[in-house]
N, C-alpha and C positions, 0 to 999 in steps of 0.2 A: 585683480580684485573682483570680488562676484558681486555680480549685479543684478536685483532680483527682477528686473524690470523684463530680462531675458528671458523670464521663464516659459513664455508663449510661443517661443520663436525659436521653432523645433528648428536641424540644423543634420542632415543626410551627411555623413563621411564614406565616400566609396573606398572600400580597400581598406578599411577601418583594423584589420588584422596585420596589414604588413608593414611596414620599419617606419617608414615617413606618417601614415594614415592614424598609426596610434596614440602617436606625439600628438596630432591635432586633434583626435576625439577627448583626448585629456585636457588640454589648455584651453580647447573650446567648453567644456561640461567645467573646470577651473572658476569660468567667469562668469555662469550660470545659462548658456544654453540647454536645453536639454538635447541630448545629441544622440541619435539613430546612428547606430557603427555600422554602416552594410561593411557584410563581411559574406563571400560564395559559400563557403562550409567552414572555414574555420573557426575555433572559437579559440578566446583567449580573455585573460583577466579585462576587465573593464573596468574602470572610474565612476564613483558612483556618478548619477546626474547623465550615463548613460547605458544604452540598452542598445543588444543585438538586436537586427533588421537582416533578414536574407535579401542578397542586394548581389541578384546572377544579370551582371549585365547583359549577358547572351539572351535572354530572359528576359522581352519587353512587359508582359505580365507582372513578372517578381521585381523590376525594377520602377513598375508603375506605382505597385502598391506599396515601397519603400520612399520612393520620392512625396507620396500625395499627404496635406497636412503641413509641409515643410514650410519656411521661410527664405531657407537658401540651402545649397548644396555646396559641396567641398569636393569637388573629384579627383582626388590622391591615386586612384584603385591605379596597380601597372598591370599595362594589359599587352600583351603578347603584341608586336606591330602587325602581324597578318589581320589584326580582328581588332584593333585599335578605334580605327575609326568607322566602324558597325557599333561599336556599343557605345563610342561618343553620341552620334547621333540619335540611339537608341535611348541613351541619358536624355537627350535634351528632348526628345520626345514626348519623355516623359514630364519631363517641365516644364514643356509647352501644355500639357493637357492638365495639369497640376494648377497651373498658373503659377508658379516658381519663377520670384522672378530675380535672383542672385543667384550668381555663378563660381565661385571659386575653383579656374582649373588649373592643372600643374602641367606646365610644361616642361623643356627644358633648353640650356643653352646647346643642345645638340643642334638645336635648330637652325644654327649659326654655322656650321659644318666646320672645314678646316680655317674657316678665316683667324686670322691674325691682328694684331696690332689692338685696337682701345675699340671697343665693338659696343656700343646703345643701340636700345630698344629701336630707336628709327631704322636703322640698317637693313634693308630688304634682306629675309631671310633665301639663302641658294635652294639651291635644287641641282645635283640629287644630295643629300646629306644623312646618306646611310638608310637602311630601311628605317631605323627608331626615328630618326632626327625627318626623314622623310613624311612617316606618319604623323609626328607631332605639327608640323605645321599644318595637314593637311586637317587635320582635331582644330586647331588655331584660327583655319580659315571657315569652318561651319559654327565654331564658339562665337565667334565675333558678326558672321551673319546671325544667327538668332540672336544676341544682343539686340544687332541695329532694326530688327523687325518691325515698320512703322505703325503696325499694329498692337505693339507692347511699348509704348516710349518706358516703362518704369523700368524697364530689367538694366540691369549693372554685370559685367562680368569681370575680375581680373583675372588675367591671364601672370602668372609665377612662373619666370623661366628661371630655377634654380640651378647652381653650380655644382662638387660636386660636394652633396650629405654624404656627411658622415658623424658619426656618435654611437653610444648602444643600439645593439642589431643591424649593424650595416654589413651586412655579409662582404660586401668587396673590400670599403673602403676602409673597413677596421678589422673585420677577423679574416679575412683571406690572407691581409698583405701581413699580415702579426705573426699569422703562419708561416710563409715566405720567409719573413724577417729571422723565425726562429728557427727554421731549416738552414740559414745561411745562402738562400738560395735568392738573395736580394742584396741590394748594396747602392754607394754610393754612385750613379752614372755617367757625372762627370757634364760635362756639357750638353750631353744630350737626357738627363734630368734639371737640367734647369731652368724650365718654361716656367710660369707662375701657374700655384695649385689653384684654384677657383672654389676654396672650400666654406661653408657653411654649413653649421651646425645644427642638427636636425632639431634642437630645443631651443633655436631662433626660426626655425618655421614655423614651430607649431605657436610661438606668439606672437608672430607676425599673423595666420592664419586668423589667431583668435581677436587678434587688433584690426585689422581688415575687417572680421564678417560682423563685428560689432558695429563698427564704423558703419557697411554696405549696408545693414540692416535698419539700423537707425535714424541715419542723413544720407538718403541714396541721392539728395540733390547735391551732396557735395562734391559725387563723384561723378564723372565722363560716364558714358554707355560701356565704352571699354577700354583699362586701363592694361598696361600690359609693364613688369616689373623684370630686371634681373636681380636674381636675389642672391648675393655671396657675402662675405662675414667682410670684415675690418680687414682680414688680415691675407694677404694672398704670398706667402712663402712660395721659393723654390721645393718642385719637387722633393729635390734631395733633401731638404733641411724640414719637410714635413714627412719622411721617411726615417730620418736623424732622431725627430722625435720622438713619434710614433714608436722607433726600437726603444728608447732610453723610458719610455713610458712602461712598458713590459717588465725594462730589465735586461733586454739582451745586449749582445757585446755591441760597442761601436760596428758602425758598420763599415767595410770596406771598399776601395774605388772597386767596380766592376764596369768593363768594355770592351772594346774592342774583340780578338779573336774571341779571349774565355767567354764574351755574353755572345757573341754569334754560336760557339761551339754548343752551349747550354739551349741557345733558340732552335739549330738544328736537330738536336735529340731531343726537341719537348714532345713530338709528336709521340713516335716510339716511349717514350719513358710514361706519358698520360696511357697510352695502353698497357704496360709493364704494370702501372699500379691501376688498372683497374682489373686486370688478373691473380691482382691480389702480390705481386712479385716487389719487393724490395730493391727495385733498381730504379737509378738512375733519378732520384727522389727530387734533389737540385734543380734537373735538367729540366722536371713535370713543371716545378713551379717557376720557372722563367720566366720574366716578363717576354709578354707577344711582342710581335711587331704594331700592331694597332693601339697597344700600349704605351709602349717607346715612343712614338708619335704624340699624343697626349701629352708625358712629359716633357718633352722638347719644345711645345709649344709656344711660340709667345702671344698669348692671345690675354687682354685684360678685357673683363666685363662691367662695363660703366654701370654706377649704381646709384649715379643720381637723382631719376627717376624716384626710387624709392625711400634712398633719404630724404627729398623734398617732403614726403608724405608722413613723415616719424614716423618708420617702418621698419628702418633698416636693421640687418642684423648685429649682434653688439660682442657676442662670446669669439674672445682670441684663439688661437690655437692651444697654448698652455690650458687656460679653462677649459676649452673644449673636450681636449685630453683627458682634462682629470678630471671630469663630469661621465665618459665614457667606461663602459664596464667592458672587459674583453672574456670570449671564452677561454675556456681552458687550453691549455697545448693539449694534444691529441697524443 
């Protein structure tokens, strides 16, 4: 619902151009922030209620004068993990000299590496957990020192470790595997697809985003210095039966059990066949689009991400998979 009371309490979205960043510059400008998109160069349709900002995190300059004016930031932007956390810090610099004192940053359940079993927020994050998963905490651990800064008691941060988005514009989790799905180069895995999917719908972030920084902005005593959320839907499917759907959402055939030797033989030519077609050659088309091994992993998993933390707060997200699906627009086959 829009609230005109918002309209002074400008609202930085870093990454305001890519898949996650644009849902939140919309649900936020929805409820009446006015909302700054940084976005590096790209441009793309905006919602009225907001406006481009160049927002080069590289760039402590162009990311000063994006941030100054705000009331809070939303840092969605994905940044490469080599330079991840240079331009966190680079961010909060600038919200230190800003006096910005809300944070909204995205994390993720990467953070949690391979653990298993029923996993909350408490659980001491490992090390090492992949370069991305590596960087994200190390973002996580300077987010949370600039919160507790005993020179700023007002600042709020939550920290969003989301599971995995997906919806319109999600290159992996909807048009890669849709691709996959329609080459036949994807299938049923059997037990080793049967971990639970960790999914959430990118149009329950963007109003959890815009319920949060309404909340932080308004009654920052209601909340902790720093909160930290996993964020996944209601609904956590087997792999395979959000693969199941996913085909039957398109239209393609059921899918078939695929393992054992045929998915080893297809993971061994993936290498060769990803060169094949990027020479432009018609071979071995299946083989390119095989699930990895770092893949197969993922879906085998048995890892649940507790989310009571964020229920507590009526936050949590609410769209099942069936909605989710058919809220979702897919590109075209190719």
């Amino acid at each position: 619902m829009f609230d005109p009371s918002l309209r002074d309490r400008a609202v930085l979205v870093t990454g305001a151009a890519g898949f996650i960043g644009q849902v939140v510059a919309r649900d936020l400008a929805a409820v009446g922030f006015p909302v700054r998109a940084g976005m590096r160069r790209s441009a793309v349709s905006l919602p009225e209620g907001a406006v481009a900002v160049r927002c080069d995190l590289a760039n402590a300059a162009a990311t000063r004068a994006a941030v100054a004016g705000t009331s809070a930031v939303v840092h969605a932007a994905y940044g490469d993990s080599a330079t991840m956390v240079a331009e966190c810090r680079t961010l909060l610099a600038a919200m230190t000299a800003a006096r910005v004192p809300c944070l909204v940053y995205f994390s993720s359940v990467a953070v949690y590496g391979d653990r298993t079993g029923s996993v909350d927020e408490e659980v001491a994050t490992p090390g090492p957990a992949g370069a991305y998963g590596d960087a994200k905490i190390a973002c996580e651990a300077f987010v949370r020192a600039w919160a507790r800064d005993p020179a700023a008691p007002d600042r709020r941060v939550l920290i969003l470790r989301p599971g995995i988005v997906y919806g319109t514009g999600s290159t992996f989790w909807v048009d890669k595997l849709a691709e996959r799905i329609r080459a036949r180069a994807w299938g049923d895995f059997g037990a080793a697809g049967a971990g639970p999917a960790a999914l959430v719908h990118v149009d329950d972030i963007g109003a959890l985003v815009a319920g949060a920084v309404r909340w932080l902005t308004l009654a920052p005593s209601e909340w902790p210095q720093v909160s930290v959320f996993n964020v996944v839907g209601p609904e956590t499917p087997r792999w395979n039966d959000y693969f199941a759907a996913l085909a039957a959402r398109i239209g393609a055939p059921p899918l078939r059990p695929l393992g054992g030797l045929r998915l080893s033989l297809r993971q061994g030519l993936a290498v060769p066949a990803k060169v094949a077609r990027k020479l432009g050659l018609p071979l071995f088309r299946r083989a390119a689009l095989a699930p990895t091994g770092p893949e197969m992993a993922i879906f085998g998993r048995d890892v649940r991400y507790d989310t009571a933390a964020i229920r507590a707060r009526g936050l949590a997200p609410r769209i099942g998979v069936a909605e989710g699906l058919s809220r979702t627009a897919f590109k075209p086959p190719r």
